[in-house]
Every structure is written in C-alpha cells, then in structure tokens.
N, C-alpha and C positions, 0 to 999 in steps of 0.2 A: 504494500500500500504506500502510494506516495504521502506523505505529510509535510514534505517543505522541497525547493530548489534541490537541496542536499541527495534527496534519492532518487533524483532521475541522474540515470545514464550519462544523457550527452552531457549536462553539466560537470559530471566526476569525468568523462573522459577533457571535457572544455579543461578543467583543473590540469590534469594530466599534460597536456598539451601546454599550458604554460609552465608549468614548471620546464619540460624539454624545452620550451623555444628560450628561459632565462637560462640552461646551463650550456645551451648552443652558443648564445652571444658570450658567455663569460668567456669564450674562447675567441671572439674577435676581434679585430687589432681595436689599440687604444682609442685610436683617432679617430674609432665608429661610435664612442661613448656615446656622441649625441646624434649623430648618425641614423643608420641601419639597427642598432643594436637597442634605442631607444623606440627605433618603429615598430620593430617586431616584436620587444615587450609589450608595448602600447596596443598592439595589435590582439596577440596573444591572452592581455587581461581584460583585452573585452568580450572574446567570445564566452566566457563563463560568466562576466558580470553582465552581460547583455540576458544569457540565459534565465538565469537567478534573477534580473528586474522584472522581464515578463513574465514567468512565474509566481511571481510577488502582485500583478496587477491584476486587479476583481475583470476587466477586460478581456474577452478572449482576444478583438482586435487587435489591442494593446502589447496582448503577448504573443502575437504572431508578427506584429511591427518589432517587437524586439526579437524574436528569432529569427528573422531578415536581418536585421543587424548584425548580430552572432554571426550570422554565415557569409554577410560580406565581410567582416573581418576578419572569419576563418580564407576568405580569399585572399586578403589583404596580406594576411599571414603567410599562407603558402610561395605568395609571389615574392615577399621578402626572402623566405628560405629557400628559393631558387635562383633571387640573386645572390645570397649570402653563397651560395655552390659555385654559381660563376664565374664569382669574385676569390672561389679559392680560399676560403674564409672556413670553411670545415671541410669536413670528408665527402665527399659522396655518398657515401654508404651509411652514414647518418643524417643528412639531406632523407634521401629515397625510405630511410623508415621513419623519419619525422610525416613526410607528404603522405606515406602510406597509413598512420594514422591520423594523420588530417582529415585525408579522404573517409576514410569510416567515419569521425565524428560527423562530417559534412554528411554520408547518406543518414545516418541517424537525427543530424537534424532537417535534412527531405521530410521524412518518415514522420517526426513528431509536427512539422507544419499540414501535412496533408491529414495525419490525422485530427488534429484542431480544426484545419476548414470543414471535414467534413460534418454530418448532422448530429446535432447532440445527441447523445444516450442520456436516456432515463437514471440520473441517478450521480450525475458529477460532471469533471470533465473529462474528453474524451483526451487520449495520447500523453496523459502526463501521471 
C-alpha cells in the first residue's frame, strides 16, 4: 500500500539515480564545479523532488504536471551524462549503466502517467 512519495518505485529509483549522477561528477574535472557537474546535480535532484511534489498534491492534474517535469529532467539528465562521456569525463561503461537505468526509471514513469490519465477506480488513486 502506498502511504507517502516514499513507496513508490520511480521515486526510490528517482533517489537512486541521484545519488549515481553526485558520485559520477565527484569525479569530474575541477573546472566543471559550476559547470556540467552542477547541471547534472541540479538535474538529477529534481527528478525525485519533482516526483515526491506531485504526489504531495490533492490534484491529479497537478501530479501529472509534475511527472512531466521529472521526466524532462530525467532527459535533461541523461543528455548531460552523454556529454559528460564525450567529454571523456568518466568511463563508458558507467555512462551506459547510469543511461541504462535512467531508461527504466523513465518507462516506469511512462507507466505511472498513463496510469493517472487513465479513469479512476472506485476507491483511490489509480498508479501510485
């Protein structure tokens, strides 16, 4: 049973996912301080605090406006960690499993907007 942001999924994987993208920049050069390495935190802590807000609002609207958010962030994200690859700035091979659970949090939150738009059930909300 859900009872707050805290037990859904995509938020605990949203969590996940920041923490990897702060221990990927802790390894990027100095001179990205304010950079890249600030975007892709900035990036990174919104897709869970974006989740956790519209979860928080009595609005289904509202919480699917902010799961749009979330997932253009999560875009926002991924394209920093594929320049952060480009630039030679980490491995490959932790790029490609950073984007690879990116990708999953991203169908999972597909999955929880389509179930919110769709018709309510008798008895709560639907997908969360």
């Amino acid at each position: 049973m859900i009872k707050s942001y805290r037990d859904l999924r995509v938020w605990q994987l949203g969590m996940d996912l920041a923490v990897e993208a702060y221990r990927m920049t802790a390894g990027f050069p100095k001179h990205e301080a304010y950079g890249l390495s600030a975007q892709m935190q900035r990036a990174a802590v919104s897709v869970p605090s974006n989740i956790a807000e519209g979860h928080a609002r009595e609005d289904r609207k509202e919480y699917l406006y902010h799961l749009s958010t979330a997932q253009a962030s999560l875009a926002e994200l991924e394209t920093h960690a594929e320049l952060a690859s480009r630039l030679d700035y980490c491995p490959l091979h932790h790029v490609t499993a950073f984007l690879e659970k990116a990708d999953a949090l991203g169908k999972q939150l597909r999955a929880l907007r389509t179930a919110l738009k769709s018709p309510r059930k008798p008895g709560g909300r639907n997908g969360t």
